[in-house]
C-alpha positions in Angstrom: -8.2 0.6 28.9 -5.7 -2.1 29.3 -3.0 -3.0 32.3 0.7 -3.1 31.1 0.4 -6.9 32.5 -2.5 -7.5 30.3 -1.0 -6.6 27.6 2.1 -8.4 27.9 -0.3 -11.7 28.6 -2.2 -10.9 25.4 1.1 -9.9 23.1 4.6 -10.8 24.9 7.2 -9.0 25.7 9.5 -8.4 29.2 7.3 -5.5 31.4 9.7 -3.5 33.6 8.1 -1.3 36.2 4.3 -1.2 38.1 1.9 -4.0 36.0 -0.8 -2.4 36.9 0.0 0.6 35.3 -3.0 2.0 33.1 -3.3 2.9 29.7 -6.0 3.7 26.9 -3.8 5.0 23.8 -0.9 4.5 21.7 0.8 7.9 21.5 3.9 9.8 20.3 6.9 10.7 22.7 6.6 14.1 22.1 2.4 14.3 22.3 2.4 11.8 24.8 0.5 12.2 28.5 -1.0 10.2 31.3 -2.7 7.2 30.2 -0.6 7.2 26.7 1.6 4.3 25.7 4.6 5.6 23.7 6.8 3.6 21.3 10.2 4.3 20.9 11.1 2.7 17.5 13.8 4.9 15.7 16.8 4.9 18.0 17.8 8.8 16.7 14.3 9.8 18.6 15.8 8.0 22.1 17.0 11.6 23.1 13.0 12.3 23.4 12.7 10.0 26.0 14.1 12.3 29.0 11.2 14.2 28.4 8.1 12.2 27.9 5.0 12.1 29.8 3.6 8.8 28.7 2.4 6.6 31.8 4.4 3.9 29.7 6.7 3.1 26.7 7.4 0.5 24.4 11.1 -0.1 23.6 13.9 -2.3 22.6 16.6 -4.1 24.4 18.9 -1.8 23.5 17.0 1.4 25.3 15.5 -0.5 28.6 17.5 1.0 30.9 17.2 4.6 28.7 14.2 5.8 31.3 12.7 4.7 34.5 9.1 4.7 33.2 7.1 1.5 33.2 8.0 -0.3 30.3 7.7 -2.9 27.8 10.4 -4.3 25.9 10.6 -6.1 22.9 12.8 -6.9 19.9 10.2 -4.7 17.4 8.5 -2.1 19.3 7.1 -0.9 16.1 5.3 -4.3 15.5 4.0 -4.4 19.5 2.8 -0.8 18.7 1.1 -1.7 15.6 -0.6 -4.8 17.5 -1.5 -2.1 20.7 -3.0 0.3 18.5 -5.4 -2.9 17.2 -6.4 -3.4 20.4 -7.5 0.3 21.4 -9.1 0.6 17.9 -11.3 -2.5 17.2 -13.1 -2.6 13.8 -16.3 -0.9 13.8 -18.8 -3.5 14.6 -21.9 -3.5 11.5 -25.7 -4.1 12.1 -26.5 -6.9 9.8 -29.5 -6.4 7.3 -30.1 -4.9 4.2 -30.6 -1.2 4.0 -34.2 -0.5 2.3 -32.5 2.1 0.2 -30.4 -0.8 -1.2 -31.1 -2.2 -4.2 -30.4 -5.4 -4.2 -30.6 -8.6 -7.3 -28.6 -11.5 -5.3 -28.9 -13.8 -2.5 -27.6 -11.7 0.4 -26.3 -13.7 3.5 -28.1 -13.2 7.0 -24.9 -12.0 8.4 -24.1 -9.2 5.6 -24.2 -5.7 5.7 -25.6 -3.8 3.0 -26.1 0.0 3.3 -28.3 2.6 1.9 -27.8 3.4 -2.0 -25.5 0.3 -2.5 -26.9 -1.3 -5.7 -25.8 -5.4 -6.1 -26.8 -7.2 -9.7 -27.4 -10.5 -10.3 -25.2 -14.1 -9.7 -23.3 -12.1 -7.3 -21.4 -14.1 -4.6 -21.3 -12.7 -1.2 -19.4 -14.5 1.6 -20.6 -14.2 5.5 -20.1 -10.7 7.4 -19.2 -9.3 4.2 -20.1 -5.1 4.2 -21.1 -3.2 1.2 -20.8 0.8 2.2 -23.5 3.0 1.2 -23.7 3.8 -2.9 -21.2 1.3 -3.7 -21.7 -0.5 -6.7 -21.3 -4.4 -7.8 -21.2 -5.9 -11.2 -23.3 -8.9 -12.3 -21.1 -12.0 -11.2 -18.9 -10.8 -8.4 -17.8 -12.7 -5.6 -16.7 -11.2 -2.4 -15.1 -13.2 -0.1 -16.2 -13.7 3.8 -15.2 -10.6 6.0 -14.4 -8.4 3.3 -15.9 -4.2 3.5 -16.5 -1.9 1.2 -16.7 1.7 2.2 -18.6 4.1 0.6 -18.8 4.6 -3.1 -16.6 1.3 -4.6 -17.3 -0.5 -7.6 -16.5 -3.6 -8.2 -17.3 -4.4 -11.6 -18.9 -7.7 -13.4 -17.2 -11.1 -12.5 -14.0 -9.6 -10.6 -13.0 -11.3 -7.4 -12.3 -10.2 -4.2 -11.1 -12.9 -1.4 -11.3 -12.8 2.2 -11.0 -10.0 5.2 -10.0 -7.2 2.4 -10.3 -3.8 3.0 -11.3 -1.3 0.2 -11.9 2.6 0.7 -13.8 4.7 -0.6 -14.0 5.6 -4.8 -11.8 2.5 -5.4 -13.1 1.2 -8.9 -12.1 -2.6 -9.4 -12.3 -4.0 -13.0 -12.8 -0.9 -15.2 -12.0 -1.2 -18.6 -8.0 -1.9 -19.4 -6.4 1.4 -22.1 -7.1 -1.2 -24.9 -6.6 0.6 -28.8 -5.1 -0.6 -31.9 -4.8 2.2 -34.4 -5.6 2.7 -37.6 -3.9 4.2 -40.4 -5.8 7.3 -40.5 -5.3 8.0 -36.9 -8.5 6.6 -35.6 -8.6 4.3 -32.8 -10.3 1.3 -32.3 -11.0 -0.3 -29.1 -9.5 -3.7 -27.8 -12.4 -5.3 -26.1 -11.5 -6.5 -22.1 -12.5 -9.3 -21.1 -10.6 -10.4 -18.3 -11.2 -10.1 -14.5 -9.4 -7.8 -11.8 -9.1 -11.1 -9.4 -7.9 -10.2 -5.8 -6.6 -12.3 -3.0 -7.0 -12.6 0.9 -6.3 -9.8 3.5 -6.0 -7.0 0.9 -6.3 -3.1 1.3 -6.7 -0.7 -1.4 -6.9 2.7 -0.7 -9.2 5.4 -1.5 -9.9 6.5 -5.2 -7.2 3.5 -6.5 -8.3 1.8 -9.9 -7.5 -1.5 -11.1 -8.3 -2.0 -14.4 -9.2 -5.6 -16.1 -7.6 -7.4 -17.7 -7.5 -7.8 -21.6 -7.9 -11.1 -21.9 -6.2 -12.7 -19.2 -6.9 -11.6 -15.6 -5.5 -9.0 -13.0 -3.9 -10.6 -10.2 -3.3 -9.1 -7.1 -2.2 -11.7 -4.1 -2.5 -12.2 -0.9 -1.9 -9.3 1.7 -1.0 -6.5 -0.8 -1.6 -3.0 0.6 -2.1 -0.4 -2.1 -2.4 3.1 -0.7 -4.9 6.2 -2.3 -5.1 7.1 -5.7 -3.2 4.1 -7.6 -3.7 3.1 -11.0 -2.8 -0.5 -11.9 -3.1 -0.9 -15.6 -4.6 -4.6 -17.5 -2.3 -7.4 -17.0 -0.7 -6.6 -14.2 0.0 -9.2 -11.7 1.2 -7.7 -8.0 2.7 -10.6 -5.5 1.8 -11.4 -2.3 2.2 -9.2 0.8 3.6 -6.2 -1.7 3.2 -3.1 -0.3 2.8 0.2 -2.7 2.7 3.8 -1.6 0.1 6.7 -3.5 0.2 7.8 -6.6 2.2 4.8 -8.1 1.3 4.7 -11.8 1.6 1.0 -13.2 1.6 0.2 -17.0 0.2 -2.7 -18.1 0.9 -6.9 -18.3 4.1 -5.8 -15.6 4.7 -8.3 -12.8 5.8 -7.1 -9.7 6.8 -9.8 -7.4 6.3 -10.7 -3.9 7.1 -8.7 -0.7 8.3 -5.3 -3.2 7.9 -1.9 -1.6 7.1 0.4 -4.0 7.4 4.1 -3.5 5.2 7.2 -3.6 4.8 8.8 -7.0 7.1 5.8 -8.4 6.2 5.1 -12.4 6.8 1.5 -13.8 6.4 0.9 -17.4 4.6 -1.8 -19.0 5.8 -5.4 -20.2 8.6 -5.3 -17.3 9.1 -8.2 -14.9 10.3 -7.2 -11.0 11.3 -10.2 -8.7 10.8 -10.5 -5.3 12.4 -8.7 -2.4 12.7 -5.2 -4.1 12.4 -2.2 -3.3 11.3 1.1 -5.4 12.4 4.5 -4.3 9.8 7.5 -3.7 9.4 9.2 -7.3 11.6 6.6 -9.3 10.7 5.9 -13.0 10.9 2.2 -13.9 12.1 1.5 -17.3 13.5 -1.9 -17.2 13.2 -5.4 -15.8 14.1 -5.6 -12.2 15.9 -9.0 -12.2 18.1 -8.9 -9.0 16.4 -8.3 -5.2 17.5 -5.2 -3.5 17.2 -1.2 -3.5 16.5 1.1 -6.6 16.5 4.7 -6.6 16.4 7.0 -9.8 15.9 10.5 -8.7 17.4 13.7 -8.0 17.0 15.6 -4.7 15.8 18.8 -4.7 17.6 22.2 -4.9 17.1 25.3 -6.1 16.2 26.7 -9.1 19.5 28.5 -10.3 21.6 25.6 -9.1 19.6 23.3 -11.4 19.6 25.4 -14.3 23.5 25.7 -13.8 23.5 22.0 -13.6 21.2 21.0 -15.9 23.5 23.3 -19.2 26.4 21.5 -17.6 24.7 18.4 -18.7 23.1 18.9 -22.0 26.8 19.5 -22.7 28.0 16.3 -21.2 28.4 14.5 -24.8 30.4 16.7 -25.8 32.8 16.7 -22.8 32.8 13.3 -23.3 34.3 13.5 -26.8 37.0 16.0 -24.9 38.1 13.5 -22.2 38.3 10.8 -25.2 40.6 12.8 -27.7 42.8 14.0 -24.3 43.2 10.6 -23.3 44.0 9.5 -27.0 46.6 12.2 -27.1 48.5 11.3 -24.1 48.6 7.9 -25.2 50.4 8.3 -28.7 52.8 10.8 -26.4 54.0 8.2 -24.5 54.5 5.8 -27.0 
C-alpha cells in the first residue's frame, strides 16, 4: 500500500487533494472502489468519472478539475499508471539453486535459478540472476544474459543469444530450424541446412508459444526492447528493430527487416524479402506485400459486415474490370463528340 504523496515522491506528478490518501491497486473507473487508483487516459471515458468510487485518480491537465477526488495529474496518465501498476506488482522474487530434478551440463552461477525438469547442455553461458522455468530446454552453446527468465517449457536452441533482463513465456521455441527447401525436379524436396543463430537483444519479451526460427546462414536479429506478443512466428532472416512492438498471431516471412519503433498489428501477415523503415505502423489483419519505404500508418482490410452485403459487393467487384472498360469507351465517346 502506498500514500498518494509517496507516490508522487517516487514518480512525479502535481497531487491535488488529501496526500495521505491510501491506496493498494491500480483499477478501472468503472470497477473501481476504496483503496483503488483509477486512470483516466482516453478522454471519451471522462464522462465515467462522475461516477467512480476510486479513493483516487490519475489524470491529465486537461481533466483536473473534472472531479473532486484526490488526484494526480500528469501529462501521460497512462505511462504513471503503467509505472503504479509496477510498483503494486513487483517481480516474483526466485530462490537461487539448482533444482535436483534439473539436469544440468554447465557452469551455473550461484545467483541463478534453475527449476525442476529444466535440462541445460554444455558451453552454455548463463549471466547472474538469470531463471530457467521448470522443463525448459537449452541448446549446447547458449548464452543468456544477466536477469533474463524463462518460464516454463522454452527452448532455446544451440548457440542462440539472449541479452539482458528479457522476458520469455511459456512454449516460446528460440532458434528452430528456418523453412529451408530447394526442390528438385521430380518434386522432391531437399533440405537447406541452417546454420545461423536466433540472436536477441536487451529488455525483450516474447510471448507465449511465439517461434523464432534461425537463421539460414546469417543470424536472426531481434534488438533491443522488442515486445512480441503469443503465438508469433518469425521466419530465418528476419531482423526486427529496436523497441518494435508486435501484436499475436503476426506471421513474418523470412530475410524481412522491420525497422525500429514499428507497431505491428494482430493477425497482420508480412511477406518475405521486404524491407519496413522505422516509425511504422501495421494495421490489425493487414497483409504486407511490399516494401514499406515511407514512416506512417498502413491499413489493408475490410471491416466486417454481413454476409449478403458482401456477396452483393463482392459480384459487384469481380465485375469491376469490366466496368472499367465501360467508363473508358464512355469517356472516349464523349470526347470525339465534342470535337
Amino acid at each position: 500500500m502506498f500514500r498518494l504523496d509517496e507516490l508522487v515522491e517516487r514518480l512525479g506528478g502535481e497531487l491535488l487533494g488529501d496526500p495521505a490518501t491510501p491506496v493498494h491497486r491500480v483499477a478501472t473507473l468503472e470497477q473501481a472502489g476504496e483503496g483503488d487508483l483509477a486512470f483516466l487516459a482516453n478522454p471519451k471515458y471522462q464522462s465515467r468519472l462522475a461516477a467512480c468510487g476510486a479513493s483516487a485518480v490519475i489524470l491529465a491537465p486537461a481533466a483536473r478539475d473534472l472531479t473532486v477526488l484526490p488526484r494526480i495529474v500528469t501529462a501521460d496518465p497512462y505511462i504513471y499508471f503503467a509505472r503504479v501498476a509496477q510498483l503494486f506488482n513487483p517481480p516474483e522474487a526466485f530462490v537461487p539453486g539448482v533444482h535436483p530434478a534439473a539436469s544440468v551440463a554447465s557452469p551455473v552461477p550461484a545467483s541463478a535459478t534453475i527449476a525442476a525438469g529444466a535440462s541445460i547442455d554444455a558451453d552454455v553461458e548463463l549471466g547472474e540472476h538469470v531463471v530457467i522455468g521448470p522443463g525448459c530446454r537449452i541448446g549446447r552453446g547458449a548464452r543468456i544474459g544477466a536477469g533474463s527468465r524463462l518460464n516454463a517449457n522454452v527452448t532455446i536452441y544451440h548457440h542462440c543469444v539472449l541479452g539482458r533482463d528479457c522476458i520469455v513465456h511459456a512454449g516460446a521455441v528460440i532458434g528452430a530450424d528456418g523453412f529451408g527447401f530447394a526442390r528438385e525436379r521430380d518434386g522432391s524436396w531437399i533440405k537447406i541446412p541452417q546454420v545461423g543463430r536466433v540472436v536477441i537483444g536487451d529488455d525483450v519479451e516474447i510471448g507465449a508459444n511465439t517461434t523464432i526460427d534461425r537463421g539460414a546462414l546469417d543470424d536472426t536479429v531481434i534488438g533491443d526492447g522488442v515486445k512480441l506478443d503469443n503465438q508469433i512466428q518469425i521466419g530465418h532472416n528476419v531482423k526486427i528493430g529496436e523497441r518494435t512492438a508486435i501484436a499475436g498471431c503476426v506471421g513474418i516471412a523470412g530475410s524481412t527487416t522491420i525497422g525500429a519503433r514499428c507497431m505491428i498489428g494482430g493477425q497482420a501477415g508480412i511477406i518475405g524479402h521486404l524491407e519496413i523503415v522505422d516509425d511504422v505502423v501495421v494495421s490489425a489483419g493487414t497483409l504486407v506485400t511490399k516494401s514499406i519505404r515511407r514512416r506512417g500508418v498502413y491499413t489493408a482490410n475490410l471491416p466486417v459486415q454481413g454476409h449478403a452485403e458482401w456477396v452483393k459487393n463482392f459480384a459487384h467487384l469481380r465485375h469491376l474490370d469490366a466496368l472499367v472498360d465501360r467508363i473508358r469507351a464512355l469517356e472516349e465517346r464523349k470526347e470525339r463528340k465534342a470535337r
